[in-house]
Gaussian input, Z-matrix of N, CA and C with variables (Angstrom, degrees):
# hf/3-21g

backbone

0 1
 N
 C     1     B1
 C     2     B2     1     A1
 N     3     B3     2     A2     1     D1
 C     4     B4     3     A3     2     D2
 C     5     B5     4     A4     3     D3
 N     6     B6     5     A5     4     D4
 C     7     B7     6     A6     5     D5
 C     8     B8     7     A7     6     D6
 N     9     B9     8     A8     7     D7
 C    10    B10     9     A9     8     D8
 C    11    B11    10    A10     9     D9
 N    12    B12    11    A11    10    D10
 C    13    B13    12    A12    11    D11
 C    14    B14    13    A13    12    D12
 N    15    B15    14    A14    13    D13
 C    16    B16    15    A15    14    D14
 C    17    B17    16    A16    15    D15
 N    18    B18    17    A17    16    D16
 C    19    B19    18    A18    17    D17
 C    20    B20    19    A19    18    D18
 N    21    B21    20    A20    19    D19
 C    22    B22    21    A21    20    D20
 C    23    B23    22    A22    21    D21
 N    24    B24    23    A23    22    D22
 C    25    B25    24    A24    23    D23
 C    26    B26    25    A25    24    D24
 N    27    B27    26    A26    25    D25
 C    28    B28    27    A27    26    D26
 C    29    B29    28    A28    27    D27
 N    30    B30    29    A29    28    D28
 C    31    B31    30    A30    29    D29
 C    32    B32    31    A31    30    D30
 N    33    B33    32    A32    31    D31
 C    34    B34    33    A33    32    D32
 C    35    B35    34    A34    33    D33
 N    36    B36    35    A35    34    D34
 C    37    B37    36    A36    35    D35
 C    38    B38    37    A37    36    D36
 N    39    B39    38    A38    37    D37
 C    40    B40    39    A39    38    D38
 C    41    B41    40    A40    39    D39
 N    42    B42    41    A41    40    D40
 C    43    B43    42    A42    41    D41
 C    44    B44    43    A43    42    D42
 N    45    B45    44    A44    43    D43
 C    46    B46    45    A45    44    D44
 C    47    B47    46    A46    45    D45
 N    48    B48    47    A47    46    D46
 C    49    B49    48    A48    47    D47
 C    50    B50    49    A49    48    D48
 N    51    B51    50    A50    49    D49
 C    52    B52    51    A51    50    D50
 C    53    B53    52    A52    51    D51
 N    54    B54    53    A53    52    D52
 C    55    B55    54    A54    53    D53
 C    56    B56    55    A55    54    D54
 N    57    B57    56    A56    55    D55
 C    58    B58    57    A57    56    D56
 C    59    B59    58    A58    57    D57
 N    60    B60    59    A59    58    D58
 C    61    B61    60    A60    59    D59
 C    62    B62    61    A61    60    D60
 N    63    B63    62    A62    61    D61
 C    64    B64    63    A63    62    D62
 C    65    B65    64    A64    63    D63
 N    66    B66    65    A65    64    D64
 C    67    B67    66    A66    65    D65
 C    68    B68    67    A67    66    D66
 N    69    B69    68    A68    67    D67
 C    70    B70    69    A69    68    D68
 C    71    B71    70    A70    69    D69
 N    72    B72    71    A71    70    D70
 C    73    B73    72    A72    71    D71
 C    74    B74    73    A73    72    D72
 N    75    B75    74    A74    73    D73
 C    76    B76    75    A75    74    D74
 C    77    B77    76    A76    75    D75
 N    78    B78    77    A77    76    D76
 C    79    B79    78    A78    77    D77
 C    80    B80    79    A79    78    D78
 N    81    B81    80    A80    79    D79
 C    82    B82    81    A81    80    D80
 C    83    B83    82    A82    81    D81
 N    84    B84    83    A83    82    D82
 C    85    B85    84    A84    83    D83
 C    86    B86    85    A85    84    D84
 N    87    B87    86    A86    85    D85
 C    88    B88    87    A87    86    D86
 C    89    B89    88    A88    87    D87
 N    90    B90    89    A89    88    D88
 C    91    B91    90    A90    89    D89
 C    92    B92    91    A91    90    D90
 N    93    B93    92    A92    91    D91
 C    94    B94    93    A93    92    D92
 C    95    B95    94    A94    93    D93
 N    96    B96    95    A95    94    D94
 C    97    B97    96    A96    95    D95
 C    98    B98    97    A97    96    D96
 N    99    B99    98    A98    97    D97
 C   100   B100    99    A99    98    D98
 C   101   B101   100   A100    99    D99
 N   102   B102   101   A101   100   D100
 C   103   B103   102   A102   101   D101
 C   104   B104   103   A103   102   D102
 N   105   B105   104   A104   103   D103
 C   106   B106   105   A105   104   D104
 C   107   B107   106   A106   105   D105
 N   108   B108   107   A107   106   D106
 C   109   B109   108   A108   107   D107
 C   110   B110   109   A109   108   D108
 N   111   B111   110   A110   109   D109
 C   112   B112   111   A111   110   D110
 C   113   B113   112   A112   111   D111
 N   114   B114   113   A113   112   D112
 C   115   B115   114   A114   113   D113
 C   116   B116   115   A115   114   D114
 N   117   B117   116   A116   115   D115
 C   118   B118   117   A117   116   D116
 C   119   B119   118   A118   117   D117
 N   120   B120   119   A119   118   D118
 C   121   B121   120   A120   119   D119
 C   122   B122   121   A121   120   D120
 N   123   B123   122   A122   121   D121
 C   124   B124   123   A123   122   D122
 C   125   B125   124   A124   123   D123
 N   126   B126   125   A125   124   D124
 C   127   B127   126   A126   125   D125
 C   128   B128   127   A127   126   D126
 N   129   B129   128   A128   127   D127
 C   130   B130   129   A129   128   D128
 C   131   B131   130   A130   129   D129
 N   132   B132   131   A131   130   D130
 C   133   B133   132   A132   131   D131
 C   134   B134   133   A133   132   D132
 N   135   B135   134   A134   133   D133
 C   136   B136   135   A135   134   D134
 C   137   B137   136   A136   135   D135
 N   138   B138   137   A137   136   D136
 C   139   B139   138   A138   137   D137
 C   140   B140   139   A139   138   D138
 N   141   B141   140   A140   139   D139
 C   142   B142   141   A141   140   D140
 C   143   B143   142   A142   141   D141
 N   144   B144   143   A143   142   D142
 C   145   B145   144   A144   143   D143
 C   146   B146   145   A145   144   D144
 N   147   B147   146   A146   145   D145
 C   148   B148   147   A147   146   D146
 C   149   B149   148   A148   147   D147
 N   150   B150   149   A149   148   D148
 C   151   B151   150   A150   149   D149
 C   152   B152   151   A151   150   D150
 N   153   B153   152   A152   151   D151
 C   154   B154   153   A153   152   D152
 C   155   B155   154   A154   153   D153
 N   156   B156   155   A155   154   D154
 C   157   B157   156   A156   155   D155
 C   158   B158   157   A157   156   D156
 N   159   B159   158   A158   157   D157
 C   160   B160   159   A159   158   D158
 C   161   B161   160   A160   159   D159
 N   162   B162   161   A161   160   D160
 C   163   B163   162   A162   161   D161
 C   164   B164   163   A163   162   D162
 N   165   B165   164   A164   163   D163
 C   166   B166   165   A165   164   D164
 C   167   B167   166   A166   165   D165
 N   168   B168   167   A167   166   D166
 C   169   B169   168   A168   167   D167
 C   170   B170   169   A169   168   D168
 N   171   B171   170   A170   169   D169
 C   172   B172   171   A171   170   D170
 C   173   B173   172   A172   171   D171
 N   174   B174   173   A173   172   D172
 C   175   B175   174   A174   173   D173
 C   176   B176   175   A175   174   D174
 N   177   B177   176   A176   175   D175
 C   178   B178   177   A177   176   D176
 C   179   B179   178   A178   177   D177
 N   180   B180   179   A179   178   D178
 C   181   B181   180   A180   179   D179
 C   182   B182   181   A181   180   D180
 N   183   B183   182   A182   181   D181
 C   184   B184   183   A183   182   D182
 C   185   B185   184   A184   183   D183
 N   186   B186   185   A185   184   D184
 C   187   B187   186   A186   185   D185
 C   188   B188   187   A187   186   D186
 N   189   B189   188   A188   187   D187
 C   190   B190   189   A189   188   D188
 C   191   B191   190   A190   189   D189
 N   192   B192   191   A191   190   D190
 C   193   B193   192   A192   191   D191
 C   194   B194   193   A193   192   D192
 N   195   B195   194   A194   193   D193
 C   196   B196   195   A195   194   D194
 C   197   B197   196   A196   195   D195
 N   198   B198   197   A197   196   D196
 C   199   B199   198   A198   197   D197
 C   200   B200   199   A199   198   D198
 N   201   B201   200   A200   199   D199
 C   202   B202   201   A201   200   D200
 C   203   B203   202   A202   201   D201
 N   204   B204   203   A203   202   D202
 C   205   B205   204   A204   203   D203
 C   206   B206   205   A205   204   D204
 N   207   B207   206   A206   205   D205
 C   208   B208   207   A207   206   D206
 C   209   B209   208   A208   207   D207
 N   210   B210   209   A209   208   D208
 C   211   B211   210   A210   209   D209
 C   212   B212   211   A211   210   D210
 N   213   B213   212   A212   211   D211
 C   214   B214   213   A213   212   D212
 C   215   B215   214   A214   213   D213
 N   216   B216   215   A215   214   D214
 C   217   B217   216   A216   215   D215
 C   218   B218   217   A217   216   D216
 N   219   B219   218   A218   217   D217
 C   220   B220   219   A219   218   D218
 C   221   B221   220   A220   219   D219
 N   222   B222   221   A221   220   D220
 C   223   B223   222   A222   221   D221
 C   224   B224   223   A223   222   D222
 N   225   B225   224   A224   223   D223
 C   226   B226   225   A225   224   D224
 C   227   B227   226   A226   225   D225
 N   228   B228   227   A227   226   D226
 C   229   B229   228   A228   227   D227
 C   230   B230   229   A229   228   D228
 N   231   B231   230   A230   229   D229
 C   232   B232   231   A231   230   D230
 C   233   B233   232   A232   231   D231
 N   234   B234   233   A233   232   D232
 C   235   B235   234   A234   233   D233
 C   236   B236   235   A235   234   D234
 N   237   B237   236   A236   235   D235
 C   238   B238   237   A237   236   D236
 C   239   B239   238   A238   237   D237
 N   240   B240   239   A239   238   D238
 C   241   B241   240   A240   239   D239
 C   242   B242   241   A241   240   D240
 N   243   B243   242   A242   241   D241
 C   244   B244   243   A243   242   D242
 C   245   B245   244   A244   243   D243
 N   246   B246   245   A245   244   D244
 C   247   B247   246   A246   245   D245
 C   248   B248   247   A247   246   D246
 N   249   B249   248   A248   247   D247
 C   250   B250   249   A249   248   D248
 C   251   B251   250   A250   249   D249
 N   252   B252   251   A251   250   D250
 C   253   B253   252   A252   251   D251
 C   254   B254   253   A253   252   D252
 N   255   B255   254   A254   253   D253
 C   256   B256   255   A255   254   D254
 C   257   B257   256   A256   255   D255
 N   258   B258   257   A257   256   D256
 C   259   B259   258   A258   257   D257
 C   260   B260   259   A259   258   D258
 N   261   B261   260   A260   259   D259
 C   262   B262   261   A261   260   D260
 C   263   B263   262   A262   261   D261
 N   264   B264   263   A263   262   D262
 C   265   B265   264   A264   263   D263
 C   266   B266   265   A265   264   D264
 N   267   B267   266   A266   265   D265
 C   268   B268   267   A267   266   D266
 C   269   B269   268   A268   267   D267
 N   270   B270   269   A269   268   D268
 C   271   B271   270   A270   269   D269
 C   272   B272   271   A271   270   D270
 N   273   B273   272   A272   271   D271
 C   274   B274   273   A273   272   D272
 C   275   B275   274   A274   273   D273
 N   276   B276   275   A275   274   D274
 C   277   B277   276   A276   275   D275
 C   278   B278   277   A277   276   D276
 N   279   B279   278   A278   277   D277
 C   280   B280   279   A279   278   D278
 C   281   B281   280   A280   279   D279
 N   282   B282   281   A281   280   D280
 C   283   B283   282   A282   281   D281
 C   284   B284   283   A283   282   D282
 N   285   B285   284   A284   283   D283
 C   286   B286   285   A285   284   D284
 C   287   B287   286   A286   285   D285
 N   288   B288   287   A287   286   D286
 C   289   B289   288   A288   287   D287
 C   290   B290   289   A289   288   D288
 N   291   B291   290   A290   289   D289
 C   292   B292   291   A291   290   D290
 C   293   B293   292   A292   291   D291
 N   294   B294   293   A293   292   D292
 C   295   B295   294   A294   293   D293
 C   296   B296   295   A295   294   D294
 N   297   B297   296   A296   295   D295
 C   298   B298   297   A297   296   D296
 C   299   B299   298   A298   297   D297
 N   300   B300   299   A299   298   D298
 C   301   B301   300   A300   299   D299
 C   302   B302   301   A301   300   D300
 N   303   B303   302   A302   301   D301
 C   304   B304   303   A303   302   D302
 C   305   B305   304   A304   303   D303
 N   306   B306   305   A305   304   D304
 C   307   B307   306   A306   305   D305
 C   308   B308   307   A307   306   D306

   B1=1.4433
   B2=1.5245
   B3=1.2560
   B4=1.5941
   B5=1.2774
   B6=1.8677
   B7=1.0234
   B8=1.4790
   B9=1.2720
   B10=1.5532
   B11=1.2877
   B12=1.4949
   B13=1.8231
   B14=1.4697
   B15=1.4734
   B16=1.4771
   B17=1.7684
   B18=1.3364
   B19=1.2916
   B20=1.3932
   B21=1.3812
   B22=2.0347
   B23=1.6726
   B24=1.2945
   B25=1.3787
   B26=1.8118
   B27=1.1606
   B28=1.8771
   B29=1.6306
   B30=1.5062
   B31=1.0789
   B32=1.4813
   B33=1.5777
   B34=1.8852
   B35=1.9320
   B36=0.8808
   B37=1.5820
   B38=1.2426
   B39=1.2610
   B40=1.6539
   B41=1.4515
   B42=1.4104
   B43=1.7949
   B44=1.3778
   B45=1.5226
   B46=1.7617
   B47=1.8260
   B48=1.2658
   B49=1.7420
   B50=1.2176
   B51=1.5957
   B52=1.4763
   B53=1.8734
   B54=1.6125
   B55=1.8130
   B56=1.7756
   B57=1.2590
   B58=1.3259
   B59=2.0773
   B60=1.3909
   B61=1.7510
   B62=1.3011
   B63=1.1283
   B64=1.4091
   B65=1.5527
   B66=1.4488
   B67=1.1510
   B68=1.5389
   B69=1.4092
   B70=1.7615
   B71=1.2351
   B72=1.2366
   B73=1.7911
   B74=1.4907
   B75=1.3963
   B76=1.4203
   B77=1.7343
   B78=1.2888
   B79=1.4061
   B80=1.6859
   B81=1.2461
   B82=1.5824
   B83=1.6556
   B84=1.6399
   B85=1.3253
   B86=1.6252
   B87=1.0319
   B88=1.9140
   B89=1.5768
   B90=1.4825
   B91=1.2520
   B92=1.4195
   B93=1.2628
   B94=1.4732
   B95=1.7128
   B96=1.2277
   B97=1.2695
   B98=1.9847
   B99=1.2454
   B100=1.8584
   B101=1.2253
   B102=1.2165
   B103=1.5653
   B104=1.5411
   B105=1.2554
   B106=1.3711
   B107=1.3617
   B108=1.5706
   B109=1.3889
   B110=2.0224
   B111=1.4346
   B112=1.7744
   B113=1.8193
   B114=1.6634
   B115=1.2498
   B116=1.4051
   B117=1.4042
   B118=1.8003
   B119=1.5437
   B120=1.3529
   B121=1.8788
   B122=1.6332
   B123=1.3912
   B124=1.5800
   B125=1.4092
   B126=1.6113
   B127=1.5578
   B128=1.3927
   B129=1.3590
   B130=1.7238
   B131=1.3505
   B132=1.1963
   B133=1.6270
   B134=1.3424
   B135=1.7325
   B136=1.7338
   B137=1.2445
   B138=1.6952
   B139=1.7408
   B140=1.6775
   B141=1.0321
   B142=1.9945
   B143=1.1272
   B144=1.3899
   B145=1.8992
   B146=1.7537
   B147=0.9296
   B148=1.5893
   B149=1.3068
   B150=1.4209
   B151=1.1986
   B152=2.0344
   B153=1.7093
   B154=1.2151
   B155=1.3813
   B156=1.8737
   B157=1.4957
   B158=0.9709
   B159=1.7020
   B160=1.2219
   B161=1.6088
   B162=1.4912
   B163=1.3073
   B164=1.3359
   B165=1.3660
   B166=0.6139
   B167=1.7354
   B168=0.9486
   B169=1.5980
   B170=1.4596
   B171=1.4025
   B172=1.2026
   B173=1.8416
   B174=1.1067
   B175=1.6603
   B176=1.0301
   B177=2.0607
   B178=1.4840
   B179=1.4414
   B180=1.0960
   B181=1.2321
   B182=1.8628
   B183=1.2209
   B184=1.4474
   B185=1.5962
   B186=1.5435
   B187=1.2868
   B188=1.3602
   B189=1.1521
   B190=1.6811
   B191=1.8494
   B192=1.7241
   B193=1.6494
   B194=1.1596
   B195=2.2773
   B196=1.2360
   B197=1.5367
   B198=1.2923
   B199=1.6730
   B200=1.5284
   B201=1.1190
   B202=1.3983
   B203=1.2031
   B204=1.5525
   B205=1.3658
   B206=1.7863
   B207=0.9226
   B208=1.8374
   B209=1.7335
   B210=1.5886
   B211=1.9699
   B212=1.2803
   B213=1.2272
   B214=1.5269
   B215=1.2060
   B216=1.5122
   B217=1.5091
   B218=1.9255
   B219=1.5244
   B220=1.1157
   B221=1.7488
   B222=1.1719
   B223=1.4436
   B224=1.5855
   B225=1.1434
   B226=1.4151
   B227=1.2623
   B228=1.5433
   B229=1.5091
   B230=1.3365
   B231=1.2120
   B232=1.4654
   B233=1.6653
   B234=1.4587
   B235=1.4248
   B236=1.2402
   B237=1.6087
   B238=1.5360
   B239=1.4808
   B240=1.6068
   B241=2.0408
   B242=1.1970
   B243=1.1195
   B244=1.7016
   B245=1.7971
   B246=1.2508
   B247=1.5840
   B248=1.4348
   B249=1.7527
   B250=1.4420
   B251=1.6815
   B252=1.5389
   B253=1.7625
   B254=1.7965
   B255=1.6774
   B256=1.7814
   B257=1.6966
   B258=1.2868
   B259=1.3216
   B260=1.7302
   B261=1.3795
   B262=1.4493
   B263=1.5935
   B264=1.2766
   B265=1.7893
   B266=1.4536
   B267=1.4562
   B268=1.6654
   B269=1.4674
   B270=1.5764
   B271=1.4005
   B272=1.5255
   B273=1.3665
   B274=1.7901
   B275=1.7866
   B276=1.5328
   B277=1.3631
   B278=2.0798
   B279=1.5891
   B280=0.8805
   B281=1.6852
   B282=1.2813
   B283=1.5358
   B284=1.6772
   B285=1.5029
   B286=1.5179
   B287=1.2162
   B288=1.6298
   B289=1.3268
   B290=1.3354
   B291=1.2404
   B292=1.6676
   B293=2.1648
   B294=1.3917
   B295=1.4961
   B296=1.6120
   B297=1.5890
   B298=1.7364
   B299=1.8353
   B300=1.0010
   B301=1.7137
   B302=1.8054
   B303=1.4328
   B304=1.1959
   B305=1.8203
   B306=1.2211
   B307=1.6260
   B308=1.2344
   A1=108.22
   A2=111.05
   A3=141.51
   A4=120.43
   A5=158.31
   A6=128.17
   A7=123.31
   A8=100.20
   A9=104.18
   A10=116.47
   A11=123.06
   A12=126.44
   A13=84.13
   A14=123.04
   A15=141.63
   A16=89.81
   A17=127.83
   A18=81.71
   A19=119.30
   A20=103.32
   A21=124.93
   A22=97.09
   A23=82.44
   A24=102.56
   A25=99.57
   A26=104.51
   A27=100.11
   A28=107.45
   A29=123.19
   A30=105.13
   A31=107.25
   A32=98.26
   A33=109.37
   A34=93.47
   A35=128.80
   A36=134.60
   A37=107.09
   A38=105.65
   A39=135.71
   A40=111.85
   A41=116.06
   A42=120.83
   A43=82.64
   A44=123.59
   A45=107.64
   A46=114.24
   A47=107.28
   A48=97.83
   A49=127.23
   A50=101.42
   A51=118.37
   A52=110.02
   A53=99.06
   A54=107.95
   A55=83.40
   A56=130.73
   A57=124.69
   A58=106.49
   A59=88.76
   A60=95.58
   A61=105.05
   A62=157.66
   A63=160.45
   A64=109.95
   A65=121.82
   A66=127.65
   A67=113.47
   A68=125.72
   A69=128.35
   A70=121.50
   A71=103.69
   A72=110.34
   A73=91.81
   A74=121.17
   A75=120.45
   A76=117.66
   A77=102.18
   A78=109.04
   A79=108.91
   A80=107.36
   A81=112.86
   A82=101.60
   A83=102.72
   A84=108.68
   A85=142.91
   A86=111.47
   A87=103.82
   A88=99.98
   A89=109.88
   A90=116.01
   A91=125.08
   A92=110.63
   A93=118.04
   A94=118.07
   A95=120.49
   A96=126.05
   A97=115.27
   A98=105.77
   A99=99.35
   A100=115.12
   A101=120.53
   A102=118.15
   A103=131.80
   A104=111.70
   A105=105.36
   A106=140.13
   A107=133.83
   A108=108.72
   A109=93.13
   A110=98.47
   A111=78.34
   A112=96.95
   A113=88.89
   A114=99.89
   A115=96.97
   A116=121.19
   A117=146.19
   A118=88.52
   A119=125.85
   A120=109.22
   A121=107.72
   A122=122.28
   A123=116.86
   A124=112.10
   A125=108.62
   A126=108.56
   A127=105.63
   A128=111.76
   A129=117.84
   A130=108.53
   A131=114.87
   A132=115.02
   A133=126.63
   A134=105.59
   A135=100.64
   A136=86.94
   A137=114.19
   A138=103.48
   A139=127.34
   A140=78.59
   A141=92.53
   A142=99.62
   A143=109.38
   A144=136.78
   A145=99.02
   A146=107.65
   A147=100.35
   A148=134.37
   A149=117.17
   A150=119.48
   A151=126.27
   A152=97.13
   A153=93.96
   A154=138.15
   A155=100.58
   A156=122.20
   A157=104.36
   A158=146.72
   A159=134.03
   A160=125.08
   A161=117.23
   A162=126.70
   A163=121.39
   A164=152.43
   A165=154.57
   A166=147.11
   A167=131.11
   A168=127.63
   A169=97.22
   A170=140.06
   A171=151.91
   A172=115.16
   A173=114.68
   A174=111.64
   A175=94.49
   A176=113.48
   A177=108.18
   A178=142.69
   A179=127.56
   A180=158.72
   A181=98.53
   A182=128.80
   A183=119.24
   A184=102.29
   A185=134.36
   A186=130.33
   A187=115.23
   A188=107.72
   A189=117.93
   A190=106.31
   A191=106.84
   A192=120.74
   A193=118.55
   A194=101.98
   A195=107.78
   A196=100.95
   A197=129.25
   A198=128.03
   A199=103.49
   A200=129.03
   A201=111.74
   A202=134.15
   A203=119.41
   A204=140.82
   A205=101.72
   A206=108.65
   A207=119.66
   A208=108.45
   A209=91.30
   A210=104.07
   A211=101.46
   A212=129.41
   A213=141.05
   A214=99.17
   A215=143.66
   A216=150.62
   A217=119.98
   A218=99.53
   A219=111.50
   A220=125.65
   A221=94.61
   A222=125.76
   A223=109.52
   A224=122.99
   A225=135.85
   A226=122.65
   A227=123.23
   A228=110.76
   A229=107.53
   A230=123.64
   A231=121.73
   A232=123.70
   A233=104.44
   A234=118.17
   A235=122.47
   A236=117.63
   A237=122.72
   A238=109.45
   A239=121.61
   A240=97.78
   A241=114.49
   A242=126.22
   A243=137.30
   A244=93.81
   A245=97.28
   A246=117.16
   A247=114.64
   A248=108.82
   A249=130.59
   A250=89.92
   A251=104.12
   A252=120.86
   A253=99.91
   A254=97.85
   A255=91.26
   A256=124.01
   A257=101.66
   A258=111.25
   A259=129.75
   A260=100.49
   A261=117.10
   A262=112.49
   A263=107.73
   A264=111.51
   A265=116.05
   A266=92.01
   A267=118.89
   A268=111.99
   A269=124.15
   A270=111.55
   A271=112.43
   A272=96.81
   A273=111.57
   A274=111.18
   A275=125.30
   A276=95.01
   A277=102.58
   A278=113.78
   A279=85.71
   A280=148.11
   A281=100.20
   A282=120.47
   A283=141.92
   A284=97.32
   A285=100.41
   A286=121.66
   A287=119.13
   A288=117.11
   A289=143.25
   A290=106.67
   A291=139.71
   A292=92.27
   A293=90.52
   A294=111.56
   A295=120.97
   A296=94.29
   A297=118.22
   A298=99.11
   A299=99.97
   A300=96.90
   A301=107.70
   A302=99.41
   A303=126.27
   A304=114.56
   A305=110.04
   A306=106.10
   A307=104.76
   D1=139.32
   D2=176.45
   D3=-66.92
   D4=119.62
   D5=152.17
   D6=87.63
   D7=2.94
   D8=-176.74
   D9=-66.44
   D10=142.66
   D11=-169.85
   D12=-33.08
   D13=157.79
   D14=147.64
   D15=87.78
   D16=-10.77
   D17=175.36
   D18=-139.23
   D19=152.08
   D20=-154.58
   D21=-89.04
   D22=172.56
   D23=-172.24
   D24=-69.29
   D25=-22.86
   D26=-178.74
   D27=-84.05
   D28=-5.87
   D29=-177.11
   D30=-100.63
   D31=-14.86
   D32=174.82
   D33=-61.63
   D34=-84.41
   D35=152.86
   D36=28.20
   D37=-96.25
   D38=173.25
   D39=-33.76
   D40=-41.02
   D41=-172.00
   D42=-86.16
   D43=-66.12
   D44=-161.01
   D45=-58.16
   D46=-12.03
   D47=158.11
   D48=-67.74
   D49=-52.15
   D50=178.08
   D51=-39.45
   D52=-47.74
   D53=-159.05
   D54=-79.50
   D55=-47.35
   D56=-164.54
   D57=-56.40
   D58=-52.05
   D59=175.65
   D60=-58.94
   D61=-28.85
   D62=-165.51
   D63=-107.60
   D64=8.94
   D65=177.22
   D66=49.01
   D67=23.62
   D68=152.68
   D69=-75.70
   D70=123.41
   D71=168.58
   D72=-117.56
   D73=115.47
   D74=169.05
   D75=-91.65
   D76=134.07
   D77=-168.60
   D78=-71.29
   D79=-26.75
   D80=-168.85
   D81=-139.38
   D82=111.32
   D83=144.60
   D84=-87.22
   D85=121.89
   D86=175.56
   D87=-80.06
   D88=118.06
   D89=142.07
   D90=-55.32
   D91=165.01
   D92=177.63
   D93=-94.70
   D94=95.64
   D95=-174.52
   D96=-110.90
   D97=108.87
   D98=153.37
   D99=11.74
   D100=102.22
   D101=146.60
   D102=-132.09
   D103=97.27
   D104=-168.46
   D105=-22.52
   D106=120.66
   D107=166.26
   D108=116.20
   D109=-5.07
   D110=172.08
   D111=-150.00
   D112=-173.22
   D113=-138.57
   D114=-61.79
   D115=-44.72
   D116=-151.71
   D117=-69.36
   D118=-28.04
   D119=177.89
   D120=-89.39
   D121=-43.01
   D122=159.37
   D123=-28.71
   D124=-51.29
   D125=-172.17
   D126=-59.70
   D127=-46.20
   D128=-172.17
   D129=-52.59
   D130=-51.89
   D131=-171.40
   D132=-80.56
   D133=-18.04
   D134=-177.78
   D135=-93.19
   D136=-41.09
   D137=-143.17
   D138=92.93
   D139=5.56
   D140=-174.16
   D141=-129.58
   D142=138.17
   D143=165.74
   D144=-52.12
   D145=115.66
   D146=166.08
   D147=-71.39
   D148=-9.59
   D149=164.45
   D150=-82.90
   D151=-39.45
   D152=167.03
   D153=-129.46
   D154=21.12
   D155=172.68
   D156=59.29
   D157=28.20
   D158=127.05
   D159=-60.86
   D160=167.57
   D161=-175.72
   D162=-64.81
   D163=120.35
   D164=128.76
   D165=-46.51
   D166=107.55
   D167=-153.63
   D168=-80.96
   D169=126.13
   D170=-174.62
   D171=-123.96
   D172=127.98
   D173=-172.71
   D174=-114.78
   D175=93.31
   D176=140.80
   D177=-95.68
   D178=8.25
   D179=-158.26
   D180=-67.25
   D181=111.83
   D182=-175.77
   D183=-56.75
   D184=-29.55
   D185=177.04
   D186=-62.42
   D187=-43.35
   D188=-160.02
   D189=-76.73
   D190=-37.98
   D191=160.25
   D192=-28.85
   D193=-73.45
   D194=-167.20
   D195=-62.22
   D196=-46.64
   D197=-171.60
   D198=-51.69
   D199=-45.33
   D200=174.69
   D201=-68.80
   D202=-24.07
   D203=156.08
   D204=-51.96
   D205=-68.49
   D206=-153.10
   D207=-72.71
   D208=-4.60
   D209=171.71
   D210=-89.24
   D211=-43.60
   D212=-170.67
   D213=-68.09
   D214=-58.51
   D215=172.45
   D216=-84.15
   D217=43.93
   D218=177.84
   D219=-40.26
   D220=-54.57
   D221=159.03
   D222=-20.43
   D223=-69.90
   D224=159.27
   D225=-11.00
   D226=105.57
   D227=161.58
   D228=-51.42
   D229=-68.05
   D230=-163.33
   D231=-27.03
   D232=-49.66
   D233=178.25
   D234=-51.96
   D235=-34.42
   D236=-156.29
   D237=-50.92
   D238=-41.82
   D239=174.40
   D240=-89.70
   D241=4.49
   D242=159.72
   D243=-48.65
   D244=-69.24
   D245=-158.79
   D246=-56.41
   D247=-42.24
   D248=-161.98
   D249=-64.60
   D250=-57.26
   D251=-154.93
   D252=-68.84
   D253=-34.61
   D254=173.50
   D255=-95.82
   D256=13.62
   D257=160.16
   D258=-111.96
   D259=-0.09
   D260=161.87
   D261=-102.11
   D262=-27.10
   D263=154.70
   D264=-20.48
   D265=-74.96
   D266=-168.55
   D267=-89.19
   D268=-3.62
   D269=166.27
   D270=85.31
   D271=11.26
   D272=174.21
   D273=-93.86
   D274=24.45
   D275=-160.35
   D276=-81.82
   D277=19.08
   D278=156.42
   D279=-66.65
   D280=-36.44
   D281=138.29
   D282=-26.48
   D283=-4.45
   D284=174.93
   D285=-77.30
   D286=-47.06
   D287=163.11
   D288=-51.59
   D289=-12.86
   D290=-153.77
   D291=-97.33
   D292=-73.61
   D293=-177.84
   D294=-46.00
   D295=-50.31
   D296=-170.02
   D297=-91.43
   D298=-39.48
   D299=-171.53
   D300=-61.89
   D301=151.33
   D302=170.52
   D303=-55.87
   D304=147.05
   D305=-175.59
   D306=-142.16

């Protein structure tokens, strides 16, 4: 899953290493969408941990979505300036060769 309350563009990062080192290219990501009735949409809408009402960092931004999607499906031609532009975001483009390159 994509975008879920709490998580940043560095932790999208961090998983597409993880799936790249483990040789996964996943064909289908679930974004993180509203669903009434649990905890992860409370989070979406206040922004606060429900247990200790601190802030929570939430990615709704349609850029910041697709970038977390298009890290997870590295693999992807399509993604590659998704990936390039959200890995110069964060000051990772050492990671371009790594992410984009062939394995």
């Amino acid at each position: 899953m994509s975008s879920h309350p709490g998580s940043t563009l560095e932790d999208a990062v961090e998983l597409a290493i993880y799936l790249k080192n483990k040789g996964y290219s996943p064909e289908q990501v679930q974004d993180f969408y509203p669903t009434p009735g649990t905890a992860s949409t409370c989070i979406f809408y206040t922004g606060l941990n429900l247990l200790t009402g601190k802030h929570v960092y939430v990615p709704k931004s349609y850029e910041e979505k697709r970038a977390q999607r298009a890290l997870l499906q590295s693999g992807k031609p399509e993604n590659r300036e998704i990936i390039k532009k959200a890995l110069k975001k964060i000051g990772r483009e050492d990671l371009l060769a790594f992410l984009l390159g062939r394995r």
